[in-house]
N, C-alpha and C positions, 0 to 999 in steps of 0.2 A: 387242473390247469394252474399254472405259477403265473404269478406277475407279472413276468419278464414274458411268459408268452402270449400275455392279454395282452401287453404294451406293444410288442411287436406285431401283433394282428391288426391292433386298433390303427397303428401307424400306415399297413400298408393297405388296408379300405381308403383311411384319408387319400394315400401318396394314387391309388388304381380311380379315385374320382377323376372323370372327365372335366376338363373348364366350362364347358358347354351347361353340365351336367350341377355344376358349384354355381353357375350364375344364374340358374334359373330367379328371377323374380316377380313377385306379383304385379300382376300390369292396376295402374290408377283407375281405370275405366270401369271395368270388372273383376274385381274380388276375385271371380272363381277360375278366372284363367292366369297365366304365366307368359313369361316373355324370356326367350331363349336366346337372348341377345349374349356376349361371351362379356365377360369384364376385362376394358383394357385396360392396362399398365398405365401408371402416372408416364405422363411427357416429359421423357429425359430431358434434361439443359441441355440445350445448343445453342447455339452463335444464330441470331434472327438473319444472317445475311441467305438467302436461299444459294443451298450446295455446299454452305460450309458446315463442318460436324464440329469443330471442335469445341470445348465448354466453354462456357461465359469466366469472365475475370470475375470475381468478387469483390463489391465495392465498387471498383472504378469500370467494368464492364456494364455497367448499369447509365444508359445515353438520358440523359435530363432533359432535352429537349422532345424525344419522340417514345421514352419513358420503354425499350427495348432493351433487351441483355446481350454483349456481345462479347466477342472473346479478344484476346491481346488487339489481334492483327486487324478488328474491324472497329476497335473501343472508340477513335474517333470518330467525328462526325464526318470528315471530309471523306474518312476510309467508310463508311456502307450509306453514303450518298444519303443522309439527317433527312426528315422532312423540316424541322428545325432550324436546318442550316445558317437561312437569314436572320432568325432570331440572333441565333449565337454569335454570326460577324457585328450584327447590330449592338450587342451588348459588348463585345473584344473594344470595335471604337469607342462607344461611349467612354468603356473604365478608360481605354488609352486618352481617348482627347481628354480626361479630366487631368490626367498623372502630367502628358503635355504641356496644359495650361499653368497647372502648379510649378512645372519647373521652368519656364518660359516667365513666370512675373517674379520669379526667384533671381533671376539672372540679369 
């Protein structure tokens, strides 16, 4: 037998394993048994607003207030309704009433 046909054999045992079959793992409790649980896939990026798919903005899709990943159209706070929200207005006045006051004893 060649190479090439131990390679192509070896590949289609891997590709003919079941997932069932690849996730078997040993269960904590007892050693001598397994757990036939399937292994899922990492959790694609989507937009945390429930119903939306599309993927998070990088960088600025990322909400500081309630620390969620969101995509263009929910990246605001006021667009996927912040639990933050009052923080955020709380801190807009602050910086505004100061910028305000500075140009109000300016004048």
């Amino acid at each position: 037998m060649s190479s090439v046909d131990a390679t192509t054999q070896s590949k289609a045992a891997i590709s003919s394993t079941a997932p069932s079959e690849a996730a078997t793992l040993p269960s904590s409790s007892d050693p001598n048994t397994t757990s036939t649980a399937p292994i899922t896939p990492s959790k694609k990026n989507k937009c945390a607003v429930e119903g939306c798919i599309e993927r998070p903005v990088k960088i600025i899709g990322d909400c500081r207030y309630c620390l969620n990943k969101y995509c263009s159209k929910h990246r605001l706070p006021e667009a996927h309704v912040c639990s933050g929200l009052q923080t955020c207005r709380d801190e807009s006045v602050a910086k505004l009433t100061g910028k305000l006051m500075v140009s109000v004893a300016d004048w």
